[in-house]
C-alpha positions in Angstrom: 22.4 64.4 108.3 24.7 62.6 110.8 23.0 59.5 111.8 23.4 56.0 110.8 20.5 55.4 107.9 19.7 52.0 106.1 19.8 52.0 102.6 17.2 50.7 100.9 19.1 47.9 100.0 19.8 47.1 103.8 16.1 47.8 105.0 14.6 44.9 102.2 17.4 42.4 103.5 16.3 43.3 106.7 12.5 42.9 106.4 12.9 39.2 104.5 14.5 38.3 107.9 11.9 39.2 110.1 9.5 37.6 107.2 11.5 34.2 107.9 11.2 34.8 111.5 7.1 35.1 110.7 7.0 32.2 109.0 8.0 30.2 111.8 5.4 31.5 113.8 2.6 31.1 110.9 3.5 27.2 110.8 2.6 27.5 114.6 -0.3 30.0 113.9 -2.0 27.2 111.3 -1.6 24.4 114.3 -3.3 26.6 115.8 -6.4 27.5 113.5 -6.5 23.8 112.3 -7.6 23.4 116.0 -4.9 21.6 117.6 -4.0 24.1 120.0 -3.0 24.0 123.0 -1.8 26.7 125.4 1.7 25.4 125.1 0.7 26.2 121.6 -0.4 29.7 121.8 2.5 30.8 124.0 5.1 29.5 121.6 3.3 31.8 119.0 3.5 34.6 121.2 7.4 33.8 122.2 8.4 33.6 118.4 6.5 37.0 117.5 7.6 39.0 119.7 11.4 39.0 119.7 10.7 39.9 116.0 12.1 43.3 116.2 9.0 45.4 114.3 5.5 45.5 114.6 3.7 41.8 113.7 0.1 41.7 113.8 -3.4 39.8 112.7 -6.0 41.8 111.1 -9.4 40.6 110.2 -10.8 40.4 106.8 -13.3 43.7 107.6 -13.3 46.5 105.5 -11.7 48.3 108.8 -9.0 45.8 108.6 -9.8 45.1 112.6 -6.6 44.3 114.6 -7.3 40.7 116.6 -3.9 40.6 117.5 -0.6 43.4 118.0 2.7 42.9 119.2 3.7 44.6 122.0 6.4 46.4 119.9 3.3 49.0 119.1 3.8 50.6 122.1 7.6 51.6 121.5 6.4 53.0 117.9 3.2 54.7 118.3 2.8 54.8 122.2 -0.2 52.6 122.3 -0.1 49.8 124.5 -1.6 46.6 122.5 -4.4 46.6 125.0 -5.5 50.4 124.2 -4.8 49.3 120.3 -7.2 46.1 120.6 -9.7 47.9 122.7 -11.1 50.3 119.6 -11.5 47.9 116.2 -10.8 50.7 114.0 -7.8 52.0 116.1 -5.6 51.0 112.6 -8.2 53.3 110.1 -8.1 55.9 112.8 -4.0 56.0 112.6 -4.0 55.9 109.1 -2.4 59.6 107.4 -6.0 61.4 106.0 -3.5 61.5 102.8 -3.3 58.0 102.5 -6.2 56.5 104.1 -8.3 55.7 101.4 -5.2 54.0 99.1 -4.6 52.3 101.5 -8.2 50.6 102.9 -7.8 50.2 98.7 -5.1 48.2 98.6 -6.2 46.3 101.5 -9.4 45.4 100.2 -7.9 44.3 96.8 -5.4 42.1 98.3 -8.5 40.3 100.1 -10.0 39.3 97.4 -7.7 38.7 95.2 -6.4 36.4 97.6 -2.9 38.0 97.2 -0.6 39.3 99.6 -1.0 42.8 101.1 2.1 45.3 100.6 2.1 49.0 101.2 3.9 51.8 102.3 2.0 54.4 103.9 2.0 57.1 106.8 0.4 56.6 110.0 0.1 59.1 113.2 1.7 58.6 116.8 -0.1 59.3 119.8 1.8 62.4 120.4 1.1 63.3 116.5 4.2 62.7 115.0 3.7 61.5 111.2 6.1 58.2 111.1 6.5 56.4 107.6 6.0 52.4 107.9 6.5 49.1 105.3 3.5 47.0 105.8 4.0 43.0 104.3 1.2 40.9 105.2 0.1 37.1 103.9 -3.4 35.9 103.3 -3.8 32.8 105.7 -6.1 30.3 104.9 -7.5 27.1 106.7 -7.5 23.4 105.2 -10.1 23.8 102.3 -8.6 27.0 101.0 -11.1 29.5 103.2 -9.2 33.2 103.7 -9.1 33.6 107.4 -6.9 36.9 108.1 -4.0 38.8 107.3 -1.0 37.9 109.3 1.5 40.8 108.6 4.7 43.0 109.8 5.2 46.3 110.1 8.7 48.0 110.3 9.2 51.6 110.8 11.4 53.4 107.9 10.7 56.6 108.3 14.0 57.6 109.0 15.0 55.7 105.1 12.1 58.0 104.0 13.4 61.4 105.4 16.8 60.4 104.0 15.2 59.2 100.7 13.6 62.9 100.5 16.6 64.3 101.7 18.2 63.7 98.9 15.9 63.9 96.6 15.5 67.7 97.5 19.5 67.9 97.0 19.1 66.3 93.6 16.1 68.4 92.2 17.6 71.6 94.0 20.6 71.1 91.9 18.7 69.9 88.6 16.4 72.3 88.8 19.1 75.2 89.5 22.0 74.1 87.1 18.7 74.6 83.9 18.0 78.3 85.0 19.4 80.7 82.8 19.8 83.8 85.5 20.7 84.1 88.8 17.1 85.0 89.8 15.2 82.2 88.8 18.2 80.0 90.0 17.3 81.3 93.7 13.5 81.9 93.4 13.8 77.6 92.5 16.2 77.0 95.7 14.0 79.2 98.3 10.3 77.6 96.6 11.7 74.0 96.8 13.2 74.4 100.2 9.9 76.1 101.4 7.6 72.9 100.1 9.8 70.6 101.9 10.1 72.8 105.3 6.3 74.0 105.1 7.9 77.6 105.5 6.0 80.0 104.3 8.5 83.1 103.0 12.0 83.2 101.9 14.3 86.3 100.6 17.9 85.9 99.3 20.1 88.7 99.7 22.9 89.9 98.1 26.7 91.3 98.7 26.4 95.0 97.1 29.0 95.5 94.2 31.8 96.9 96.9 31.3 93.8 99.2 30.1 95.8 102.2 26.9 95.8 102.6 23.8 92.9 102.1 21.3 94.2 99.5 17.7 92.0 98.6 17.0 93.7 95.6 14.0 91.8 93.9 15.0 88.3 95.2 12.2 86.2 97.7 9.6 83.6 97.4 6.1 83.3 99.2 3.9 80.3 99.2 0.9 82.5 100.4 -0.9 85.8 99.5 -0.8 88.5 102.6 3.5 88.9 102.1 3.6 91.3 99.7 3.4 93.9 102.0 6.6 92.5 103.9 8.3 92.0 101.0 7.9 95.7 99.9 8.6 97.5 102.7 12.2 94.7 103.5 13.6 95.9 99.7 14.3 99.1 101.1 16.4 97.0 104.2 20.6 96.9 103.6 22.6 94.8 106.0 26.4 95.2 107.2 28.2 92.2 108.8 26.3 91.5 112.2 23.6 93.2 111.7 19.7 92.0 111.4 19.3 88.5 110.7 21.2 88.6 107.5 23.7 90.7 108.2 24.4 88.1 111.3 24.3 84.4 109.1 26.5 86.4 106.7 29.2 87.6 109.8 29.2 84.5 111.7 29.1 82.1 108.5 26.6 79.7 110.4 23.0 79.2 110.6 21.2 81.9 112.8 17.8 81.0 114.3 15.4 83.3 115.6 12.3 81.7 117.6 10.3 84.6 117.3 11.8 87.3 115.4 8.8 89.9 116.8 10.3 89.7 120.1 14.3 89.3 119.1 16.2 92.5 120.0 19.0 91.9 117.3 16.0 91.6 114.7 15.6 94.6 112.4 12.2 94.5 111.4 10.0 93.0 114.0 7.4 95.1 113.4 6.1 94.9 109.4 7.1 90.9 110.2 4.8 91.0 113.2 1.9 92.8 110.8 2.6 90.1 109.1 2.0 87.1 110.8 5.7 85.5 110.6 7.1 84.3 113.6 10.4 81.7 113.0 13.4 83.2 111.4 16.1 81.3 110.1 19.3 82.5 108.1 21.2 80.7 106.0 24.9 81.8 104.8 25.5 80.3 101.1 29.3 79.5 101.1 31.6 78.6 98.0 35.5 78.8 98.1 34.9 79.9 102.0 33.7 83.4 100.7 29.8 83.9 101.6 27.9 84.7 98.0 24.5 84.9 99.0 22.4 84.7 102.6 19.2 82.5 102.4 16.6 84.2 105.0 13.5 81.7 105.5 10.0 82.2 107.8 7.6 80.4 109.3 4.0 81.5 110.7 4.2 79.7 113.2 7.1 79.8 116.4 9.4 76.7 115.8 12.7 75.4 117.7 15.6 75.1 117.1 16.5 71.7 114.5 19.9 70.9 114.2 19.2 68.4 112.2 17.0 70.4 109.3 19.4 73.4 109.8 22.7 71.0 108.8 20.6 69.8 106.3 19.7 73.1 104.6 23.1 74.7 105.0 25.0 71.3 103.3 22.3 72.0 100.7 22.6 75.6 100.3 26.6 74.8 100.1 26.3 73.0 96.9 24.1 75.7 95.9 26.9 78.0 96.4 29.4 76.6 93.7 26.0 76.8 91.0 25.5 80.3 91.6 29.4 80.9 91.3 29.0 79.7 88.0 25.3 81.6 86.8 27.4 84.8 88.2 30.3 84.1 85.6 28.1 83.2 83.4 26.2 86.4 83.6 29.2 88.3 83.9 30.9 87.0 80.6 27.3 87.3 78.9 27.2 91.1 79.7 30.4 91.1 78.5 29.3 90.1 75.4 26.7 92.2 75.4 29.2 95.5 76.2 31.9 93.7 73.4 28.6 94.0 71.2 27.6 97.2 72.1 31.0 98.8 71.6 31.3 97.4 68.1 28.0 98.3 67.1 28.4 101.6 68.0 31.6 102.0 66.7 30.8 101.3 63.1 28.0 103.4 63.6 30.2 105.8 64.5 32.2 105.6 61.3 29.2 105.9 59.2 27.7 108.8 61.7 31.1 110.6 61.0 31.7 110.1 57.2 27.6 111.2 57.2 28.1 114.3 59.1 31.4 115.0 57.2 29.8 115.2 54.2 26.4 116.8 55.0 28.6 119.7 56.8 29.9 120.7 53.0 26.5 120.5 51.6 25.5 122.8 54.5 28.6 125.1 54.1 27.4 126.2 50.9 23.7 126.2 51.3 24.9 128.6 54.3 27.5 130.7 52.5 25.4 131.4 49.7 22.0 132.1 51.6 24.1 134.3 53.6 24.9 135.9 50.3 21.5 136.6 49.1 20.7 137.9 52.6 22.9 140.4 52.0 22.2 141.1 48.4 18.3 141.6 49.4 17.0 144.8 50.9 15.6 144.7 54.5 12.1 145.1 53.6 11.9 142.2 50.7 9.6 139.3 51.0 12.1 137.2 50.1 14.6 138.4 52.9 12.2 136.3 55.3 12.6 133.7 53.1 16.1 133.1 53.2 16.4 133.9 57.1 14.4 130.4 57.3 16.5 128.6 55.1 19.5 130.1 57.1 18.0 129.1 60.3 16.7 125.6 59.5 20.5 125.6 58.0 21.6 126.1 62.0 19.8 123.4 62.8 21.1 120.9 60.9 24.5 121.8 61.5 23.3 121.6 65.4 22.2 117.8 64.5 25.2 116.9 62.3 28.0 118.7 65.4 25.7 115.6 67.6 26.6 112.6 65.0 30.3 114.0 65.0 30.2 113.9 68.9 28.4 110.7 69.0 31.3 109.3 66.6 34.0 110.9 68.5 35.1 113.0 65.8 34.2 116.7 67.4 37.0 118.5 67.8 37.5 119.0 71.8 39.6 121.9 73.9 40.5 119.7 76.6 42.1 121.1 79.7 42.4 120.7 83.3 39.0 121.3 84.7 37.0 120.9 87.6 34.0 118.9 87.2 31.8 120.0 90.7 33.0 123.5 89.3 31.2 122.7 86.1 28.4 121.6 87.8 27.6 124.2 89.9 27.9 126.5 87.1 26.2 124.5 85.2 23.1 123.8 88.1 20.7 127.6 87.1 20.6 126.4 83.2 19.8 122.9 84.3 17.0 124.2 86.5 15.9 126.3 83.7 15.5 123.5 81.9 13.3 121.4 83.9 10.2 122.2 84.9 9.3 123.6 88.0 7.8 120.0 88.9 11.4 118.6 89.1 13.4 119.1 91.8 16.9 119.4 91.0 19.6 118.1 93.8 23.2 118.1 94.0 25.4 116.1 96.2 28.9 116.8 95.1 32.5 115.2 96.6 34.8 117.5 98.8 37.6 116.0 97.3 39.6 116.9 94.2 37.3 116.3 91.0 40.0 117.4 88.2 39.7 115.6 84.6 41.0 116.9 81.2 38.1 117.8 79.3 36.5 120.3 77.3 34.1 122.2 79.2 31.3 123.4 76.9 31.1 119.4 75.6 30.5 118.7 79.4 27.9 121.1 80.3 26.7 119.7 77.0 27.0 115.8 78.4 25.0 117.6 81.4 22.3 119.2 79.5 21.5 115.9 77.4 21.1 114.5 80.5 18.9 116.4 82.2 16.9 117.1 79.2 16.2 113.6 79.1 15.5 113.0 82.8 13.0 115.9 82.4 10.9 113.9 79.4 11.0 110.8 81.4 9.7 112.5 84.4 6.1 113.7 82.5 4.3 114.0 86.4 7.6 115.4 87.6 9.3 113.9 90.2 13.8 113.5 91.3 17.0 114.5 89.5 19.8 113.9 91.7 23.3 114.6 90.6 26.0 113.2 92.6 30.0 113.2 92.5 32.6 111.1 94.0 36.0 109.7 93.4 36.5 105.4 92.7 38.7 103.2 92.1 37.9 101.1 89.2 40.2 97.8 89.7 39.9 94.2 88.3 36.5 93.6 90.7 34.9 96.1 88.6 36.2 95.0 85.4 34.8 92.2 85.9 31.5 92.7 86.9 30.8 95.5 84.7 32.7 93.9 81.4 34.4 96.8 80.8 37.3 99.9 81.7 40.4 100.6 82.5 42.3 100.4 85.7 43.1 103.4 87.8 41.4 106.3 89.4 38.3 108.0 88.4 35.6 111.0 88.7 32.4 109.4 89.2 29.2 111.2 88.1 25.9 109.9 88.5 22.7 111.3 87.2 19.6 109.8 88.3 16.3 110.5 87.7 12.6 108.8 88.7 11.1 108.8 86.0 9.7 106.3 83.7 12.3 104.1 83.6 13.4 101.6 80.8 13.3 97.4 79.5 16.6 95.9 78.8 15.9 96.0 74.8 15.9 100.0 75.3 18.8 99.9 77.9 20.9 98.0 75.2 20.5 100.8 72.1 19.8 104.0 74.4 23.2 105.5 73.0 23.1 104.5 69.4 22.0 107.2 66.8 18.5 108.1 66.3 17.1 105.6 68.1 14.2 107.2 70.3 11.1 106.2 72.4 9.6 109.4 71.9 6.9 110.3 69.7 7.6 111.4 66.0 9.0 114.7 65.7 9.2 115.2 69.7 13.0 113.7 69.6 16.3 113.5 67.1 17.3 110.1 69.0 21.3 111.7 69.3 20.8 113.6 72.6 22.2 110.3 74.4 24.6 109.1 71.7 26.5 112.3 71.4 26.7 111.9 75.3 28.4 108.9 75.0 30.9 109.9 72.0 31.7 113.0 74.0 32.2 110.6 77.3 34.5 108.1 75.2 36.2 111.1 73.4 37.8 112.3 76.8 39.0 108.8 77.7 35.6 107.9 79.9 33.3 105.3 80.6 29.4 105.9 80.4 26.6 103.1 81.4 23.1 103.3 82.8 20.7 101.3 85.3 17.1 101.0 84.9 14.2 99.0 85.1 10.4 99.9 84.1 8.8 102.4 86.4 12.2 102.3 88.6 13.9 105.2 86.7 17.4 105.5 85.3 20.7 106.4 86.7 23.0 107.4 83.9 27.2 106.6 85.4 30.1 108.7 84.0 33.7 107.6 84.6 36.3 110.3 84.0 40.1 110.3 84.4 41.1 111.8 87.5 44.0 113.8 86.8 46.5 115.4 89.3 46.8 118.9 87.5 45.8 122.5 89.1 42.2 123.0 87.6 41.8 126.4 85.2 39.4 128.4 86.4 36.7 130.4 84.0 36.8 130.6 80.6 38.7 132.6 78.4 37.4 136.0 77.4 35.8 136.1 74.2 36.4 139.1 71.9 33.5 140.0 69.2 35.6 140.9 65.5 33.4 142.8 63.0 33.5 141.3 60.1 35.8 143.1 57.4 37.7 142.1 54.3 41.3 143.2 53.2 43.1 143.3 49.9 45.6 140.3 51.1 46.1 137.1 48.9 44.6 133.9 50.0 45.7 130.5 48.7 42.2 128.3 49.2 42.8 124.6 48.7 39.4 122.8 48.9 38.8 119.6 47.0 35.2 119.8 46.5 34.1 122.3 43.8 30.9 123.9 45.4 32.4 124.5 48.4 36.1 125.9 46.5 33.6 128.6 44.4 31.5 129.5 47.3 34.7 130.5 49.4 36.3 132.4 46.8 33.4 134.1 46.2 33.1 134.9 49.9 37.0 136.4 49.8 36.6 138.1 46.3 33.7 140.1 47.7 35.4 141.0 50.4 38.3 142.5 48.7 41.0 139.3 49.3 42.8 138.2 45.8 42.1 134.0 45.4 44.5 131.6 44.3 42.2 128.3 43.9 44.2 124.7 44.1 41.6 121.8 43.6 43.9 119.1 46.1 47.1 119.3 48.1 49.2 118.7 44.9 47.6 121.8 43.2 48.2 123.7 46.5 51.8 123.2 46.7 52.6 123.8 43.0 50.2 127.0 43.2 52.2 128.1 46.4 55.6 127.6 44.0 54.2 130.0 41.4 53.2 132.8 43.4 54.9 131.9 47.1 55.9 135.9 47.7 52.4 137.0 46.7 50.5 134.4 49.4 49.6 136.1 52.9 47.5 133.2 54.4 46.7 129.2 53.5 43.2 128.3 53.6 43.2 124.6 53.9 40.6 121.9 53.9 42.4 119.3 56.4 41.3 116.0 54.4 41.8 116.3 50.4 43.1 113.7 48.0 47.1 112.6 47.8 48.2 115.4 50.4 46.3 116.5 53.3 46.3 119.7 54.5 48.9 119.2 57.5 51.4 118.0 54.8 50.9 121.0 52.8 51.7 122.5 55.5 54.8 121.3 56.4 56.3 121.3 52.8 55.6 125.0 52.4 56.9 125.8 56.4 60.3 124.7 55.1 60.3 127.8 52.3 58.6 130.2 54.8 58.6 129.5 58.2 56.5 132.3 59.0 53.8 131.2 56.3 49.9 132.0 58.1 47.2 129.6 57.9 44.0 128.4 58.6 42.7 124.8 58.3 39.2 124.1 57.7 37.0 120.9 58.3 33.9 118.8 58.2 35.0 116.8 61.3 38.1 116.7 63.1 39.4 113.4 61.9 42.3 111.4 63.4 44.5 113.5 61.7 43.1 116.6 63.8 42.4 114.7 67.3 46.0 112.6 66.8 48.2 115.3 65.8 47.1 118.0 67.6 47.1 121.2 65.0 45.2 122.9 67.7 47.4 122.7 70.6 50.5 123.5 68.2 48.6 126.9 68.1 47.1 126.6 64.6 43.3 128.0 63.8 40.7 125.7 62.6 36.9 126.4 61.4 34.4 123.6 61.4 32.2 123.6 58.7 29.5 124.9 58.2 30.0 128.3 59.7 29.0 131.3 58.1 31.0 133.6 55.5 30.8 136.0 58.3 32.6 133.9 60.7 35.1 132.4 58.3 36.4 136.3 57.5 36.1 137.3 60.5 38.5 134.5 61.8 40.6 135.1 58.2 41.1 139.0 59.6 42.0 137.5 63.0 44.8 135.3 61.8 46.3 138.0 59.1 45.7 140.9 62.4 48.4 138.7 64.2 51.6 139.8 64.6 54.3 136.8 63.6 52.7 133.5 62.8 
């Protein structure tokens, strides 16, 4: 602001002075209308009026409040001469702001007949058309008996007390109105609309340092005043700035207000032609600067060509500085709310995942023998019985709800994973003919994969299932076809990210978007897309645990999984892995088929549920095996005792009452190291996942599974050689 600017304070002070001074020269003024005037007279009027240092005049009592006498001091505010002003009577109304012309002529009238003095404060035009702000006192003179004659006033000019008055004012309402907002876009959709009223510019866009700090995006962020931008404003969202480049880019570089006359014929400006289609011609960026780092650019149009203002531009940049510090703190703000929300999230899910897990753990012994024993009767049936069809149903919608209960174990982390040192592209490009096979020929399927090393630990078939889950969801959002793009690349995820993402875990990672344009989604759907049968779909069309056992498989190999999306902008699904620094296996291992046979061996089965206990033994007896049954790990161990040189293999459930499987285990390792066994289990608990049986080379079979997969991997382990 700069300049030296009366308070108000100073300005009233002031204007009582000059009404002293008037009053000297209304005592000569009344010798004057009581007719006792003399020249001498009239030119010590005119002496005393005129070193007043504003405006003095006498105006008639006409509703055009006709001037009969100015000051020459006219001339040095408005550029009339007091001639030009007295030759036109209603050179005053003619002056007067269209805004404020008839309050005023109002006011003037009132104060006439009232017989009271005229005050007002009210805008008036220059001859060169500048709109100056004035203070207008004025006293009712009257002659001997009491008769009104005219209105004997002074005008001072304060519009520069005005501009500073407004001046501050917008500071004050700017920062009111911002520190209310709840979010960061209504914070700057209030900054750029108030700034526009009080500039008259017509368009304003606020744009934003990307996530990495390189690059100026706009995102959904800009204010118009007038219908016709729209256009602009679409076709600018696309627009990303570096330092220096486009007007954006160049406020943001050289941390100073950048001012473009006519951005449709500036060489440096980027998108002269959709602003020339539309009608803007001034540009004017604005850096937004807290703690001497620039947070946001302010970008603000005109329609019509304007020059340079120092003035206005200090002005706005002081403004937009305090507006820095506010957004500083809606961005914390934001950034602990969302991690609030992802705090929220994680529980929530997590004791859903405990429930999922103790769920599927149970349902999967239900299933094992509604399985085994359909399997049974299949058997027992000849091939051309009615009821053979029958029980292939029940067997198959059995399948099925293992399928759905192997998703609630993988949602709740509790699926039992193979991890190794894989590479993901590898998996992906393997993976890319079943993914197109899935989608319909209405989707086009693109890869953009990393050169450099993607290596994670993970299990490859619960990846291509992460991929598949994906896609398969992609597809149903896409219903009139459309993108999937599948992308790879390697980033660091440090505190910055942390931060502004609420969650993870320092150090290096495998990136791996999935992004789709389809249908998109609100934030409600965005917050519960990976919980548990929660679905947008129609009834029947969806299970609701495609996405969540995406996300217990992700969180299961040490990852990080969020998505982005907005209605009608699709979704990008983000997958953090562990980089690791191993050499990658290639393929898979061959997989040998076993027929099914029985043997004459004798199996200790320790299984604490009773259906499940009978329907295994059964399974064993009929194929020839001798059954020693133990209802818990006790039983299993004192069984073991009694007939320890008779047992060829353990078949243990992993979690049973008092001792678990493991621990029966152990004890009967120390009497014979060489013992054989097999563990079985609904879900791979902690005791599974923490311990690792499976990497210590010990067999395990997930239930369900059928009776012929549970001998033939029974014939496997007693085929071995050793243990």
């Amino acid at each position: 602001m700069g300049k030296n600017i009366k308070t108000q304070k100073e300005l009233l002070l002031e204007i009582e002075a000059l009404q002293a001074q008037l009053k000297k020269a209304n005592d000569v003024l009344h010798t004057i209308c009581n007719g006792a005037a003399g020249k001498a007279v009239e030119t010590k009027y005119r002496a005393l009026v005129e070193q007043i240092p504003a405006i003095t005049y006498i105006a008639a009592l006409d509703e055009a409040g006709t001037t009969l006498y100015i000051s020459p001091q006219i001339e040095a505010v408005l550029g009339f001469s007091p001639d030009e002003w007295l030759s036109n009577p209603k050179s005053w109304v003619k002056q007067l702001h269209p805004e404020d012309r008839e309050r005023v002529l109002a006011e003037y009238k009132s104060s006439h007949e009232k017989g009271q003095p005229f005050h007002s404060q009210y805008r008036w035009l220059s001859r060169d058309g500048r709109v100056l702000w004035c203070h207008d006192n004025a006293v009712l003179v009257k002659d001997e008996t009491g008769k009104p004659l005219f209105f004997q006033g002074i005008v001072t000019d304060i519009t520069e007390l005005k501009q500073a008055t407004e001046e501050i004012y917008l500071f004050q309402s700017v920062a009111m109105a911002i520190s209310v907002c709840r979010n960061l876009h209504d914070a700057l959709i209030v900054a750029m609309q108030k700034i526009c009223n009080y500039t008259g510019w017509v368009y304003a866009e606020a744009w934003m340092p990307d996530q990495d700090g390189a690059r100026l995006e706009r995102d959904h962020f800009f204010y118009s005043s007038i219908d016709g931008l729209e256009k602009f404003s679409e076709r600018s969202s696309g627009f990303t700035f570096t330092p220096g480049s486009g007007l954006p880019g160049r406020a943001w570089a050289e941390k100073q207000p950048v001012w473009i006359v006519d951005v449709t014929h500036d060489p440096h400006y980027l998108r002269a032609a959709i602003a020339g289609e539309a009608g803007l011609k001034t540009g004017i960026g604005f850096p937004v600067i807290a703690d001497g780092e620039v947070v946001s650019v302010f970008v603000f149009y005109s329609l019509k060509a304007e020059e340079r203002n120092d003035h206005l531009a200090k002005l706005i940049l002081s403004m937009l500085s305090q507006i820095g510090s506010i957004i500083r703190r809606i961005q914390a703000e934001e950034a602990r709310e969302k991690l609030r929300e992802e705090l929220y999230r994680s529980h929530n899910l997590a004791s859903i995942g405990k429930l999922a897990g103790g769920v599927a753990h149970n349902f999967n012994n239900l299933l094992t023998v509604i399985m085994g024993y359909a399997s049974l009767l299949n058997k027992e049936l000849e091939e051309k019985s009615k009821l053979k069809d029958y029980v292939q149903k029940i067997l198959k919608s059995s399948e099925t709800a293992a399928g759905l209960t192997q998703d609630l174990l993988a949602f709740s982390r509790k699926q039992p994973i193979s991890a190794k040192p894989v590479n993901v592209n590898e998996i992906i490009k393997q993976s890319e003919p079943l993914l197109s096979k899935l989608i319909r020929e209405d989707i086009a399927l693109k890869t953009i994969l990393t050169r450099e090393d993607t290596t994670v630990m993970a299990d490859v078939g619960q990846i291509e299932q992460v991929l598949m889950n994906l896609a398969t969801n992609a597809r149903d959002a896409m219903p009139n076809g459309g993108n999937l793009a599948i992308h790879t690349d390697i980033m660091e995820m440090d505190d910055a990210f942390m931060r502004s993402c609420g969650y993870g875990s320092a150090g290096i990672y495998v990136h791996i978007s999935i992004a789709d344009t389809g249908v998109g989604m609100d934030k409600n759907t965005r917050m519960r897309v990976f919980e548990p049968f929660f679905t947008t779909k129609e009834v029947g069309k969806g299970t609701g645990l495609g996405l969540a056992s995406v996300y217990g498989i992700v969180k299961q190999h040490g990852g990080y999984i969020n998505v982005e999306s907005e209605p009608a902008k699709g979704a990008t699904f983000n997958i953090y892995l562990p980089l690791v620094k191993l050499e990658a296996e290639k393929g898979r291992e061959a997989s040998h088929t076993v027929l099914s046979r029985g043997g004459t061996e004798t199996v200790l089965l320790a299984e604490d549920e009773p259906e499940v206990r009978e329907l295994i033994k059964m399974v064993f007896e009929h194929a020839g095996y001798r059954v020693i049954e133990a209802v818990d790990g006790e039983d299993a161990l004192n069984k073991f005792s009694e007939n320890k040189d008779d047992i060829d293999l353990l078949v243990l459930d992993v979690i049973m009452p008092g001792k678990n499987g493991k621990e029966v285990y152990e004890a009967i390792k120390k009497t014979k190291p060489r013992m054989k066994v097999l563990f079985m289990s609904g879900y791979s608990d902690d005791v599974i996942r923490k311990r690792d049986f499976l990497d210590k080379g010990l067999d395990c079979i997930l239930k369900p599974s059928s009776p012929d997969d549970l001998l033939e991997k029974v014939r496997k382990i007693l085929d071995k050689p050793g243990t």
